[in-house]
Every structure is written in C-alpha cells, then in structure tokens.
N, C-alpha and C positions, 0 to 999 in steps of 0.2 A: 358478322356484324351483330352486335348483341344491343338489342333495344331496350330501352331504359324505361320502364313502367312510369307514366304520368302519375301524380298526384294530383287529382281537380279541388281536391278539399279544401277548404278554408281552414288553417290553422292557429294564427293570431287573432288579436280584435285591433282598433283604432285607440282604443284605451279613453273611449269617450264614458265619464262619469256620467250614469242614469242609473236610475233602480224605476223600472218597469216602464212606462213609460213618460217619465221627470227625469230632467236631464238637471245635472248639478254640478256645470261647468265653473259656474258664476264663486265665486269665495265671500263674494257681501250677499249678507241672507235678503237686503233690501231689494238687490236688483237680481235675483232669482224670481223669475214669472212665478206667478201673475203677477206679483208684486212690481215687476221692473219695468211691466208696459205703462201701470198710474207715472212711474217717476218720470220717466223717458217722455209720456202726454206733459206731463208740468212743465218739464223742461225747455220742450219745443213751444209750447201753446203760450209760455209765462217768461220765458229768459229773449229781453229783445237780440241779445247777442244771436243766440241761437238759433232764434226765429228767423233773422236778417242773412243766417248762413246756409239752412235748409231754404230757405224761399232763393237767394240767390242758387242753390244747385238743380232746385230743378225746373228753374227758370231758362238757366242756360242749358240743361237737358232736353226738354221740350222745344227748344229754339233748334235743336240738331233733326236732321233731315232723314229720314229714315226710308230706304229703297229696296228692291231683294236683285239677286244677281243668280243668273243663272249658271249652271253648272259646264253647257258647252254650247254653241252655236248650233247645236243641232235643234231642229223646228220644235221637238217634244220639249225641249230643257226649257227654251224659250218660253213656252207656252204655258210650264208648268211655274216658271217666276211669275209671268205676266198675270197667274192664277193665285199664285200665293199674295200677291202686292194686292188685287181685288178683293179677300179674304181681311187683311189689315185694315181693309176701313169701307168695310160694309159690315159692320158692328151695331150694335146696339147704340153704342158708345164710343168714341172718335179714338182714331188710335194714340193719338197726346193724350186725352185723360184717363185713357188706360196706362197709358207708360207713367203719368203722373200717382196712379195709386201704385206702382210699383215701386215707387220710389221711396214709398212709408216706410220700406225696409232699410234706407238710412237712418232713421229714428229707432226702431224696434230690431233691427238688423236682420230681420226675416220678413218676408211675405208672399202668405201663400195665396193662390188666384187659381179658381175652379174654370175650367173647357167647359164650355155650353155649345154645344153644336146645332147646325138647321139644317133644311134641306130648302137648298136655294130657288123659289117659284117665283117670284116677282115683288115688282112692290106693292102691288093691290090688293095682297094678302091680308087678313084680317088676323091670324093667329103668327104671333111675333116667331114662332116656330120653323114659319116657312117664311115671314118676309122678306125678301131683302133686293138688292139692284136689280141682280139680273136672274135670270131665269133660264135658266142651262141644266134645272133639277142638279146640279151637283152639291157637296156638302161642304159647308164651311163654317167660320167661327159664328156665334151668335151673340156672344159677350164674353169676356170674362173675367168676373165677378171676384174682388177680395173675398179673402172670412179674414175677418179682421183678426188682428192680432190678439186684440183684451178676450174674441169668445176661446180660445185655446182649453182645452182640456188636459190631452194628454196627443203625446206621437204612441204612434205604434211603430216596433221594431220587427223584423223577422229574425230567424236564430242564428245569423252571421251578422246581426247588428246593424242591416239596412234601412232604411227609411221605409215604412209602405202604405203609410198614411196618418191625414192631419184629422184629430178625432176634435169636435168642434162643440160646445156648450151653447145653444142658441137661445139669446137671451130673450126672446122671443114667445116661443111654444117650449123653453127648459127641457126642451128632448135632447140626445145625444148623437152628433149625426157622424159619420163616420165616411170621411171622403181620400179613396185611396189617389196614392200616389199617380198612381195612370193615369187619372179623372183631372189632374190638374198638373199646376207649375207651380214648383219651391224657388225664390229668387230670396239670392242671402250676400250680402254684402261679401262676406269672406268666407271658406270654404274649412274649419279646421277639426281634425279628427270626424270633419262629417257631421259635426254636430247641425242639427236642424234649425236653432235660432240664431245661428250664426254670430255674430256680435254688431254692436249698434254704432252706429261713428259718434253716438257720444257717450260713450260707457269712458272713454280716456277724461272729456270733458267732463264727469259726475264730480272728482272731488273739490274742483276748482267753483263748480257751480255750485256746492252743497255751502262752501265757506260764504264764500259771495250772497248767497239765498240771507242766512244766518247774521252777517253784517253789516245788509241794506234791514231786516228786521231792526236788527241793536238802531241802528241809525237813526231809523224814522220814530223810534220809541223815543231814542235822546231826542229829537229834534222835537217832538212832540211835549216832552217834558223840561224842554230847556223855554219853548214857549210859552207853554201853559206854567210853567215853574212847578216845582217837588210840592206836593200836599203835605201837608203836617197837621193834625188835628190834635190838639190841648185837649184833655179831661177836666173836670172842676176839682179844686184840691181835694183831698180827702175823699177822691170817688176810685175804688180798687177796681178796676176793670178786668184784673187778672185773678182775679178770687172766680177757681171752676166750682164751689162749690153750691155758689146762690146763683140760681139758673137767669134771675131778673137781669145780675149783670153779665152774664156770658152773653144773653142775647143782646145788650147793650152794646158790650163789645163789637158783634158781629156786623151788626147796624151802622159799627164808625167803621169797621173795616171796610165794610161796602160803598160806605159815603166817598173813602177816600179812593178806593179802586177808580171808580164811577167820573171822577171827576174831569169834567173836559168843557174846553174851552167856546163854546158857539153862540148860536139868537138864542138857547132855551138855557143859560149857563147860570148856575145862582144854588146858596145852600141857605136853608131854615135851620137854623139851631136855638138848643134852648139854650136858658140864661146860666151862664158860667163856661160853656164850652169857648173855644179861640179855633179859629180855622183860618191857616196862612199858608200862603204859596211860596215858597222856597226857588231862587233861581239862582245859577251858578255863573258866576262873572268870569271866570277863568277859563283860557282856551285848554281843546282837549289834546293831548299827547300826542294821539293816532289823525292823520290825515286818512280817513275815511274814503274820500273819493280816488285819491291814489293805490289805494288797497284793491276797491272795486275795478278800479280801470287797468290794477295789475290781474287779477284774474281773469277778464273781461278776456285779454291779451289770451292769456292760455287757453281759453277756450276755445280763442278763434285757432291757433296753433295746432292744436290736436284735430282741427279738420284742415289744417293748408287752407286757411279763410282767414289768414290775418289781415287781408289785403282791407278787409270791409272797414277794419279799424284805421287805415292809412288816413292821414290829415286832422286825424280827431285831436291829435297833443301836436298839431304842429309842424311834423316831421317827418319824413320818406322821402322818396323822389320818384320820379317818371320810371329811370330803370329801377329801382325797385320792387314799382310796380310791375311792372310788365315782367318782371321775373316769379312775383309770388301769382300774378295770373296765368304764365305758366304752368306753373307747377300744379295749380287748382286744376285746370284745363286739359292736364296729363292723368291727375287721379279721377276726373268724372268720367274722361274717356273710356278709364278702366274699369269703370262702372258701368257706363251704358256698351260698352263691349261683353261685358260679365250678363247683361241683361236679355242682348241679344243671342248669349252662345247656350242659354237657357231655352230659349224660343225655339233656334238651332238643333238644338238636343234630342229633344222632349216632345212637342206639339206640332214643327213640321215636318218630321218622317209622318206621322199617326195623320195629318192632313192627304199628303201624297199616297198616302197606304189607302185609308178611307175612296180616295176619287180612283184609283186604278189609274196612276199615269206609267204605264209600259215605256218600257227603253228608254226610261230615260239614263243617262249617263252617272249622274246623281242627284241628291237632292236640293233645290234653289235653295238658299240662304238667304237671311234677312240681316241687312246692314246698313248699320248706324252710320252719319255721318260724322266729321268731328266736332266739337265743343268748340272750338276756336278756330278762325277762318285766319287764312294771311291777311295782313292788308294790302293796297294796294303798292303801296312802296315797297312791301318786301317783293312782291310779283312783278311788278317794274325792273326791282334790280336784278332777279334772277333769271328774266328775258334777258335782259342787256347782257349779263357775264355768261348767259350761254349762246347769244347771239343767233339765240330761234328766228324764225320765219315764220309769225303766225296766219300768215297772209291766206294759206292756201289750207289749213285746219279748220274747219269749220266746226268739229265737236271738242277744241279744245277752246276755241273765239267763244262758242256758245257756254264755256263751263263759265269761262271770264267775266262773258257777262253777267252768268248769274250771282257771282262774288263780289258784282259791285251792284246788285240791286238793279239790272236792265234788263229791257227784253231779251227774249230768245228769239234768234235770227233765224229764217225758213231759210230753205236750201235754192230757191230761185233767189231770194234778197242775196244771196252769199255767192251764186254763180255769177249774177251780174253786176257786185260790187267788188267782193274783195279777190273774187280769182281771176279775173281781168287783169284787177289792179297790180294783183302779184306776177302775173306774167309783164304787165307795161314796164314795172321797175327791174324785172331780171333783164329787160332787152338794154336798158339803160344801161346798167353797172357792165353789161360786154362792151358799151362804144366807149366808154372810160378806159384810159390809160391806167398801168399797173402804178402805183404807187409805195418806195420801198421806206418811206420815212415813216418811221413806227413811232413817231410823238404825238399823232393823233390817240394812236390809241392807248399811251402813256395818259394823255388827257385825261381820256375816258374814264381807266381807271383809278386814278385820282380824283375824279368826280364823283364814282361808287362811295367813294368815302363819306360823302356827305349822307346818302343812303342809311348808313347803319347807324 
C-alpha cells in the first residue's frame, strides 16, 4: 500500500483585491472606505426611505428572542447553556443593544466588536472589572464594545491572506491601536472572497439614491425659484459691465452678480439700487415636462427593492393587497432570519468555544450554542389550523400548551395549574370518546375540511 504524501500548503489565494492592508474590492472610487462609511452615514441618517427600512430590520430583530441550547441532557451540557445564557446578559450593556450595534453592519456591511472579559465577584463590586450578578469567581463577558466603522485604518493580513486584525485610528488620543482578531468578533453581512468589509445592503440601493439626492435638489431649487421668480438685474444704458480692463466696473459687476445670487424671498426681502438700474423677477407660467414626484417615488421603489422592504411603500400610490403583503413580509422575514442566524453562527464560532475554554467545563459533550428565535411568529389561525389537520391532543403537553401560550402573549402555566386542569381533563374526554359508538359516515369530516378552507 503506497501512501500518498499530504501537501498542508496553501497554494492559491481567494483573489480578494488589496495592496497591503486596503482592500479594493469596491470599482466606485466614492464608496471605497473611508470614503464609503461618510456616504453609507448620509444615506441611512438623511434618505427617509432608507431610514424607514434599517429602523423597521432591526426593530424586528430585536423583537426575536434569543436562548442557548445545550449540547446533550447530560448535567455538565446543561449547566454549561444555563452558563453561557447568564453570560448574555450580565453585560455592561443589555444583550438587544448589543445585538442592535451589530446591526450597523447592515449599513457599513461589516462590524467589528472587541471581547472584554471580568472575573465574575458580585454586584457590590466597585471596579466594573469584577462586577456583575453572581459571584461563582468564574469569567465572563463584560461588554462588547464596537470600533466603529469611520475609525478603520487599515486590516492586517497574514501571508495566506487571513484576516488577524482590525488596526483602528482613534479619534480620540490619534494613536494607532491594533486589535487582533482573537480579541474580538468580525460580523459582515455576506461573506465573499473573505473580504473583511463585506458589502453593505445598500451599496445595490446607492445609484437609485445618488439620482433621487440630485432631483429632489433640482426640485427644491425650481420650486424655490418658480416662487420667488428668475432675478433679472438691467444695467443703465451705456454702462459696459463686461469691460475686464477698468477694475471700477469688474467690481461692479461682481456686486450685481452677488445681488442677484442672494436673492430670496422672507421678513428681511428688499434691494437698494441706484438710479438707472431695473431689477425684476421673472416667473414661468408654464408646467414643467418632468413629473418630479413620480420620478422620486419611482426610485424610492428601487430602493426599497434592493433590501426586500418594498412592503413599507405598500398603500402610499393606492395599490397592493393583503396577500401581497404578507408575501413581501415574508420574504423580509426570511432574509433577516438569515441575518440574525449569520449573527449567531459568529457568536457560535468565535467567542463561545474561548468562553467554555476560559471556565474549564470537563466533559462536556460539546459546546452550548446560542440561538436566535424567528422574525416572524405564526399567527394564530395558521396554529389553529395546523392542530385541526393533524388532529393533536394538546391536552396532555404541557411544554407544548406552554410554548402556545407564549405566542399568543399569556402566561406560562406551572406544572400543578396543568396536572390539575388540563391532564384530568384529557383523561375525562379519552373515557368519553370509548362509551361513543363507532361512527363510519365520514361527511363530518368532509366538513371539516372544507371548513379549513376558510382558514387560508
């Protein structure tokens, strides 16, 4: 048997475009960093379309429940979820508003978040180092803190083209600070050739937004000067304004160009001239070609489209319907999923093997996992009808009664309230349906399903 010599080498690259550590995936020199975090801040901070789509995603992200699940029923696994889940939110900072800064990395399409670690003594701690709930001395998160996108400097590479840290410009003390990859968490919306800034969910959305920016300008300038009317300022006959050679009237000149720049309509509105000059407001009675607002509400549209958030535009011109809707909220509902799953397999990855490693948890089976809930709940009609057409018995489930209820917004039921209502009650109706006669006419439950129908 002749064995075949491994090669461990690294032979190719990813074919990700950088020279050293500038990465030159981008082909518009505008939104190539630094420059593309300013446009990306406008974009989000200044376009309501876009403001109304990032606020609805991570509104509905935040609203998702987030729990860890252990590896196997054995007491160590258990013990080590029940560890990991107390770690999540014995933080500096709540674990929604940490999951809400990770979220900037739909706008900038990266973000990176530094580990800060404690040593868990109590809460009567005075140095934030050791504060926190409980007091078991073991180690757990203590924050963890963005660098914000805009202080970016540079990545550093290793020489197979890895990632090994975010080198950070702090605007601050203007020192250089250099935080390796170990130290922290990279979350990037998409993952391609590895690239580190990953791409931003509105880089699709830029050019529809660049025209749109540029047409509400023209707009407000016409509407501006459709009200206030076109300035026109007369010379006194025989005054050459355009003579560069006598400096008296180039300055002259300058003087009426600025008169006429200037001009605008309010409480302090009014021009002094001397005697011979005419100064008149020009206004144009004719409509304009371009329907302006249909322009802006057809880009508007695209914008919303390149994030699967056309829904937020539904009813604005009049028009959609119900399943429409509930199809393009689908569809949103499926991509954030894939987001806040992308978020968690981060978490996953990265920061809780180095938790479990740090505490010494022995035998365990493997390591707890932290998982998201979904973005979109059923409602209750579809859970109605999918009891009915599988003809469950929830009577005698108590951790499935109890999920029920928490998907309609009720209490959770204790396991005495549930022995002595609803598993009685499921034995009283099993003894019933034995002293009932067999019944072989099956157009009850023709009924039935013909009543499903109304359901959908």
């Amino acid at each position: 048997m002749i064995l075949e010599r491994i090669n461990y080498k690294q032979l190719g690259s990813t074919g990700l475009r950088r020279y050293g550590g500038y990465v030159y995936e981008e082909f518009l020199p505008m939104l190539k960093w630094p420059r593309a975090g300013d446009i990306y801040q406008e974009m989000a901070d200044n376009d309501p379309v876009v403001g109304a789509i990032l606020y609805l995603a991570e509104m509905l992200i935040r609203n998702a429940e987030w729990s860890t699940e252990a590896a196997s029923d054995k007491p160590v696994d258990i013990e080590a979820a029940e560890f990991l889940y107390s770690c999540m939110h014995d933080m500096d900072t709540s674990w929604a508003d940490t999951i809400s800064e990770i979220l900037s990395m739909l706008t900038y399409g990266f973000s990176f978040h530094e580990i800060v670690y404690k040593i868990r003594r109590g809460p009567h701690e005075r140095n934030s180092k050791f504060r926190s709930k409980y007091s078991d001395g073991k180690i757990g998160w203590r924050r963890m803190p963005i660098r914000s996108q805009a202080t970016l400097h540079e990545w550093m590479f290793d020489d197979e083209g890895d990632i090994k840290a975010f080198v950070q410009h702090d605007p601050n003390t203007g020192k250089i600070v250099v935080i390796p990859l170990s130290k922290g968490l990279l979350f990037r919306t998409r993952v391609l050739r590895d690239n580190p800034e990953g791409k931003s969910l509105l880089r699709n959305a830029y050019r529809p937004w660049y025209f749109k920016k540029h047409i509400e300008e023209i707009e407000g300038i016409g509407i501006e000067r459709d009200l206030a009317g076109f300035p026109v300022l007369h010379a006194p006959e025989g005054l050459d304004l355009w003579n560069d050679e006598d400096t008296r009237l180039v300055k002259l000149r300058q003087n009426a160009e600025e008169l006429i720049r200037n001009v605008r309509r309010d409480s302090e509105e009014g021009v002094l001239l001397p005697h011979g000059w005419e100064f008149k407001l020009l206004s144009s009675g004719s409509a304009r070609q371009f329907d302006t607002s249909a322009i802006i509400n057809r880009y508007d549209y695209r914008i919303a489209i390149t994030m699967l958030s056309d829904l937020v535009l539904l009813g604005g011109e009049k028009t959609g319907s119900f399943a429409m809707a509930e199809t393009k909220q689908s569809l949103l509902a499926t991509a954030l999923n894939a987001q806040i799953q992308n978020i968690a397999d981060v978490f996953n990855k990265y920061a809780v093997p180095k938790l479990m490693h740090y505490n010494n948890f022995e035998g365990i089976t493997d390591y707890p996992k932290i998982v998201p809930g979904n973005i979109e709940s059923p409602s209750l009609k579809e859970i109605a009808l999918l009891l009915r057409s599988m003809g469950l018995d929830i009577s005698g489930d108590m951790e499935l009664m109890n999920h029920l209820r928490k998907i309609s917004s009720l209490p959770q039921m204790s396991e005495e309230v549930f022995n002595e209502v609803y598993r009685n009650q499921g034995k009283k109706e099993g003894l019933e349906l034995k002293d009932k006669s067999f019944n072989d006419d099956d157009t009850v439950d023709n009924d039935l399903e013909q009543n499903d129908l109304d359901y959908m």
